[in-house]
N, C-alpha and C positions, 0 to 999 in steps of 0.2 A: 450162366450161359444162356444164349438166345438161342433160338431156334429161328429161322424167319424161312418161307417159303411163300412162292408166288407162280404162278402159270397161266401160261398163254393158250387159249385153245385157236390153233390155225383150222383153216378154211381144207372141207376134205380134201379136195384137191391141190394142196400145198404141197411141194418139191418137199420134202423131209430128207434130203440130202442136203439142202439147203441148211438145215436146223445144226446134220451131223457135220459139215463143214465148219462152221461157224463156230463149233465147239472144240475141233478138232485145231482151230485156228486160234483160238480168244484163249481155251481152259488154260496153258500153263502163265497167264496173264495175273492170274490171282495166285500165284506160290508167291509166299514173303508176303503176302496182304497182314501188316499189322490188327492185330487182333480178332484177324481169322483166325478160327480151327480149322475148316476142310469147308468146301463147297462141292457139294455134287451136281453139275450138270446132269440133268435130268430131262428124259423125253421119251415119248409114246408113239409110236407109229398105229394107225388104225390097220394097216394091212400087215401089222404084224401081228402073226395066228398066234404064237407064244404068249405075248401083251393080252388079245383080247380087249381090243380098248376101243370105245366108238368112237373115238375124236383123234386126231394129229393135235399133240400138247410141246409146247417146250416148256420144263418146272424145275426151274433149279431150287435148289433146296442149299440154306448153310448152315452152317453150327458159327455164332461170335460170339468170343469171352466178354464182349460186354458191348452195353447199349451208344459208348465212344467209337465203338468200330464199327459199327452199324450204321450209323450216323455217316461216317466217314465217306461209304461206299456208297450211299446214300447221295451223297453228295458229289461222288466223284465223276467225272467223264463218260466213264466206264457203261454205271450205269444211265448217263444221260443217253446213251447213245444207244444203250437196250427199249429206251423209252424210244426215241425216235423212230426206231428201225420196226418196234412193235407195237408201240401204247403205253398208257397209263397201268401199269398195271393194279392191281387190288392184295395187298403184302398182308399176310397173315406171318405173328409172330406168338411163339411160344416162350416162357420160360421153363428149363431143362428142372425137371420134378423130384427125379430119380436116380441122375447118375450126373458120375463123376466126368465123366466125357461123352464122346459121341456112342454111336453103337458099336460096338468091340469089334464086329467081322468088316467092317466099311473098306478097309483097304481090299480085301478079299474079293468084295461084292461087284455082283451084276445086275444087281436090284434092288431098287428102294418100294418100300408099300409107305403108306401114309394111312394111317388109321383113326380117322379121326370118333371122337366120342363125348358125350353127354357129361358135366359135373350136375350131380343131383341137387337140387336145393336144398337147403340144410343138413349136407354132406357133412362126415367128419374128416376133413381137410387132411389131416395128418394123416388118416388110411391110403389117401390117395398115392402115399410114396410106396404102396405095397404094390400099386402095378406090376405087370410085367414087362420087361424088356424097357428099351430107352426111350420114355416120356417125357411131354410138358405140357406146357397147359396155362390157357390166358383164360383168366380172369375177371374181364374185359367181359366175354359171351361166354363164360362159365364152361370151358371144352379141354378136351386134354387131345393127343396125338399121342400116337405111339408110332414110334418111328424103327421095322425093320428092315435092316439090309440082308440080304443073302446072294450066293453064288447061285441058286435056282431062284424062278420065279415063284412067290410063296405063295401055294393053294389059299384059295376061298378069295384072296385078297382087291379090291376093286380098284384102289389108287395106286396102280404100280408102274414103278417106272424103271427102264435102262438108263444105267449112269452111262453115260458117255466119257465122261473125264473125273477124276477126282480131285479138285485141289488143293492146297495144304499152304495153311496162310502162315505168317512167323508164329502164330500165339501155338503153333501142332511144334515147331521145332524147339519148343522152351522159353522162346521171348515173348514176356509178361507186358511186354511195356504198350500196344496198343487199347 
């Protein structure tokens, strides 16, 4: 599994109705997305006191069974039009370290944290599956992520975001073939 995440930091004064519109309008566009898991629309209001966030961010965040559907989306309309509308963005991707799927309460959830974290140099590689919670980690800039979801916003946490939509691509309803 991939992990891939990417964010946009808007202008403070950005309509962020604008953002939950658009989400509210596009998310169920990605159910059935072959060799998606789930994509979470993800976004931060700065004048939201809960968040605590000094920026207006949109960051969706996905889970793909592999690097052909990634590619795919990559390639598609979809996201040409996310470019147009926003930029180039700058795509960080993980592969999944630790688990079998995504994080276990995501359906549940009202929040995503992103944690990201240091691999040591001359690390013992294989300890790293002893993390907690749902990890990955490129190897590329030697970093892992920890990726939790909750229905509360998780203390201490700094990269937190509200899912706005959750979507569930064919690879979440059993079809293998993307």
């Amino acid at each position: 599994m991939i992990v891939m995440h990417y964010r946009f930091t808007l202008p403070a004064d950005y309509p962020m109705t604008t953002i939950e519109q658009r989400i509210r309008l596009n998310g169920a566009r990605l159910n059935g997305f072959p060799g998606l898991i789930a994509k979470a629309f993800l976004y931060a209001r700065r004048d939201d006191e809960e968040l605590a966030m000094a920026e207006n961010r949109y960051a969706p965040l996905y889970f793909w069974q592999d690097a052909s559907a990634m590619q795919r989306f990559l390639q598609s309309a979809g996201f040409q039009r996310l470019v147009d509308d926003f930029g180039w963005p700058v795509i960080e991707s993980w592969l999944a370290l630790n688990a079998d799927g995504v994080p276990d309460n995501l359906d549940q959830a009202r929040f995503i944290a992103l944690r990201r974290w240091a691999i040591a140099p001359h690390s013992c590689l294989a300890d790293l599956a002893n993390e907690t919670g749902f990890c990955a980690w490129d190897v590329s800039r030697w970093q892992g992520v920890t990726v939790t979801a909750s229905a509360g916003r998780p203390a201490g946490e700094q990269d937190v975001y509200r899912i706005g939509y959750l979507a569930r691509g064919a690879a979440a309803s059993g079809d293998q073939t993307g």
